[in-house]
VEXZA-745426 format. One record per residue (C-alpha): residue number from 1; x, y, z. Coordinates in nm, 4 decimals. Each point is the difference from the previous one (the first is absolute). Example, Ala and Ser with C-alpha at 12.3 -4.5 7.8 and 13.67 -1.06 7.14 Angstrom:
2
+-----+----------+----------+----------+
!  nr !     east !    north !       up !
+-----+----------+----------+----------+
!   1 !   1.2300 !  -0.4500 !   0.7800 !
!   2 !   0.1370 !   0.3440 !  -0.0660 !
+-----+----------+----------+----------+
END
This chain:
100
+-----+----------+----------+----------+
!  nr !     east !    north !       up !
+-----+----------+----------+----------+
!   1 !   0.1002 !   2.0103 !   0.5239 !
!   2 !  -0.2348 !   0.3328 !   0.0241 !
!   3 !   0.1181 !   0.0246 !   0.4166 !
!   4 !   0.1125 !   0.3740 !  -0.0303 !
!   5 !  -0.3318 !   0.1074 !  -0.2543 !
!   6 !  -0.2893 !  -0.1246 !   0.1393 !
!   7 !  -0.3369 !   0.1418 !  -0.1049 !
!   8 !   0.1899 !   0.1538 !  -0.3107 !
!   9 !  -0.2126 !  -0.0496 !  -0.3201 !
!  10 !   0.2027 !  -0.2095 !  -0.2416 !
!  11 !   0.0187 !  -0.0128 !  -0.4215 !
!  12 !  -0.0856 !  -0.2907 !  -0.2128 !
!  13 !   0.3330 !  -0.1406 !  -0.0051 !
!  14 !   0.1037 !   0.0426 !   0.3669 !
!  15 !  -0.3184 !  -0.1502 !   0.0621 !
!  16 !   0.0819 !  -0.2655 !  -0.2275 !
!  17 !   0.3828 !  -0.0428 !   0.1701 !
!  18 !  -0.1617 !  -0.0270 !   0.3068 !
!  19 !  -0.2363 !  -0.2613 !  -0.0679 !
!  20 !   0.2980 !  -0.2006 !  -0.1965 !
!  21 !   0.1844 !  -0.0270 !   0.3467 !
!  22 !  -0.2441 !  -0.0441 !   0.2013 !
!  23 !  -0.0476 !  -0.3673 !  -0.2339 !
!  24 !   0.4123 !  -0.0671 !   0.0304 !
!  25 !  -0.0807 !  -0.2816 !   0.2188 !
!  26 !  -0.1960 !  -0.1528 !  -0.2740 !
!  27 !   0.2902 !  -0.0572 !  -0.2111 !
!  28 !   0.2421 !  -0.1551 !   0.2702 !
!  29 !  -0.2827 !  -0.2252 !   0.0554 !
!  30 !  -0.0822 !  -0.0953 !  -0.3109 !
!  31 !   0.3922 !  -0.0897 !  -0.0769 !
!  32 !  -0.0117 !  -0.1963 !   0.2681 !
!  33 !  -0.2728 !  -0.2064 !  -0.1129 !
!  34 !   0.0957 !   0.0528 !  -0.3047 !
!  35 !   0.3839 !  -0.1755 !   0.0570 !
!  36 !  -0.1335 !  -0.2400 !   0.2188 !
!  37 !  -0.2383 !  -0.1658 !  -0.2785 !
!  38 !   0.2779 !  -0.0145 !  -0.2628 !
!  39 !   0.2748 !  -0.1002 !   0.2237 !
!  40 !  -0.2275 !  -0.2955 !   0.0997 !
!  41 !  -0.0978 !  -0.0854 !  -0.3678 !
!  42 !   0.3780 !  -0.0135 !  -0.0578 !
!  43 !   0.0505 !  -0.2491 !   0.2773 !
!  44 !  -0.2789 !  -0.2126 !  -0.0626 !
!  45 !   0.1226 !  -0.0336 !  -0.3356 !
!  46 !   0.3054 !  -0.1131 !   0.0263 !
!  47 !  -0.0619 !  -0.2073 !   0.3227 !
!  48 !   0.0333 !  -0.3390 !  -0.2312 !
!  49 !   0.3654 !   0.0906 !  -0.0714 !
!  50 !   0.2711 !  -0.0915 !   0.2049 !
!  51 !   0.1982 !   0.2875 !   0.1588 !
!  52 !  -0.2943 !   0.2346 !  -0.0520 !
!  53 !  -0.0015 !   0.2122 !   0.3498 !
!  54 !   0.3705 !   0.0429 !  -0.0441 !
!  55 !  -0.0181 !   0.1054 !  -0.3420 !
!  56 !  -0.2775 !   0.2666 !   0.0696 !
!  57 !   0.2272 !   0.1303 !   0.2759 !
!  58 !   0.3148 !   0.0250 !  -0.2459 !
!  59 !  -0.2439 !   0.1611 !  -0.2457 !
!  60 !  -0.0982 !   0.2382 !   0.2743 !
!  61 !   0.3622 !   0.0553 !   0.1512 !
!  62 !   0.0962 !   0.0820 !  -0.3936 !
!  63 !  -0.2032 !   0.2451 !  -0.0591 !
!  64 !  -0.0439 !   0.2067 !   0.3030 !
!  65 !   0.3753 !   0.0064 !   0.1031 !
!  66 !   0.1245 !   0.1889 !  -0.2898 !
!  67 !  -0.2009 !   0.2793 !   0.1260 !
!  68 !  -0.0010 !  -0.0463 !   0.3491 !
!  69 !   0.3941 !   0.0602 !  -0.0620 !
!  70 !  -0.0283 !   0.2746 !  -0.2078 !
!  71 !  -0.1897 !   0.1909 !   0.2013 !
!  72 !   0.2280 !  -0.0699 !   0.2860 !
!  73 !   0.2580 !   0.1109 !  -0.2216 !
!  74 !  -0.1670 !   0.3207 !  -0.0385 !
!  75 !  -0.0923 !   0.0740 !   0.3374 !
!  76 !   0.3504 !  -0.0705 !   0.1216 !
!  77 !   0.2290 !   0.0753 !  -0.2640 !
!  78 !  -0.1774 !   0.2581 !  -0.1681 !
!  79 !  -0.2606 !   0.2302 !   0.2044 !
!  80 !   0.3746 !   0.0476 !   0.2388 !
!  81 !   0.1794 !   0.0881 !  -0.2936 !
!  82 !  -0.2544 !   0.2961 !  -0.1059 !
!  83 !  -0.0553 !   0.1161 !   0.3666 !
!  84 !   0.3851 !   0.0050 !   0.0929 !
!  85 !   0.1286 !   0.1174 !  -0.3499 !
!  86 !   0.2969 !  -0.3210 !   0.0147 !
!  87 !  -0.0602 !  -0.2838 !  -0.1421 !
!  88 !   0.0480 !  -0.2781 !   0.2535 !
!  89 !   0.2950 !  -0.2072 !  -0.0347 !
!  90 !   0.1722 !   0.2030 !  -0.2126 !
!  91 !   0.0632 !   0.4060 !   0.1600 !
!  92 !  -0.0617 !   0.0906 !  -0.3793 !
!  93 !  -0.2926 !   0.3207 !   0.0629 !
!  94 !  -0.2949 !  -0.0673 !  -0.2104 !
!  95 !  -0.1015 !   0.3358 !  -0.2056 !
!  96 !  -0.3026 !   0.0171 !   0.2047 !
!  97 !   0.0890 !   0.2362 !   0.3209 !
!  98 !  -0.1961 !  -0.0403 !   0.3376 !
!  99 !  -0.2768 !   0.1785 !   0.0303 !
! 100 !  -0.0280 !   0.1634 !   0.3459 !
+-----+----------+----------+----------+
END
């Protein structure tokens, strides 16, 4: 982050910025960790039923493919609509015009 101001003083709060990114890596990490121990406690609690590992997968595959679709959605269908100004599939123009 600070590549092009070196040796520049800085303020309280880009001080403060600075410092928060600097600790990003902290917070993937901990997620991680974080996912792992409840994903586990999920598993080892239901290991006594029958079915359980496919029925933490269909759990899984039901709530993360609803989004993982609508963001496809959006990146195909949508982000090309507002760039070209046509909304794909149909050679209606959207209102929005192209910016160039």
């Amino acid at each position: 982050m600070r590549h092009f101001a070196r040796g520049v003083p800085l303020d309280d709060a880009q001080a403060w910025t600075l410092a928060a990114f600097k600790m990003g890596w902290l917070g993937v990490d901990l997620f991680f960790v974080l996912s792992g121990f409840l994903i586990t406690g999920v598993l080892l609690d239901a290991k006594d039923r029958p079915g359980y590992f496919r029925d933490f997968y269909e759990r899984r595959v039901r709530r993360i493919l609803p989004v993982y679709a609508g963001t496809l959605a959006v990146l195909f269908w949508v982000v090309p609509a507002k760039v070209s100004g046509v909304m794909p599939g149909t050679g209606l123009a959207s209102r929005v015009s192209p910016s160039r």
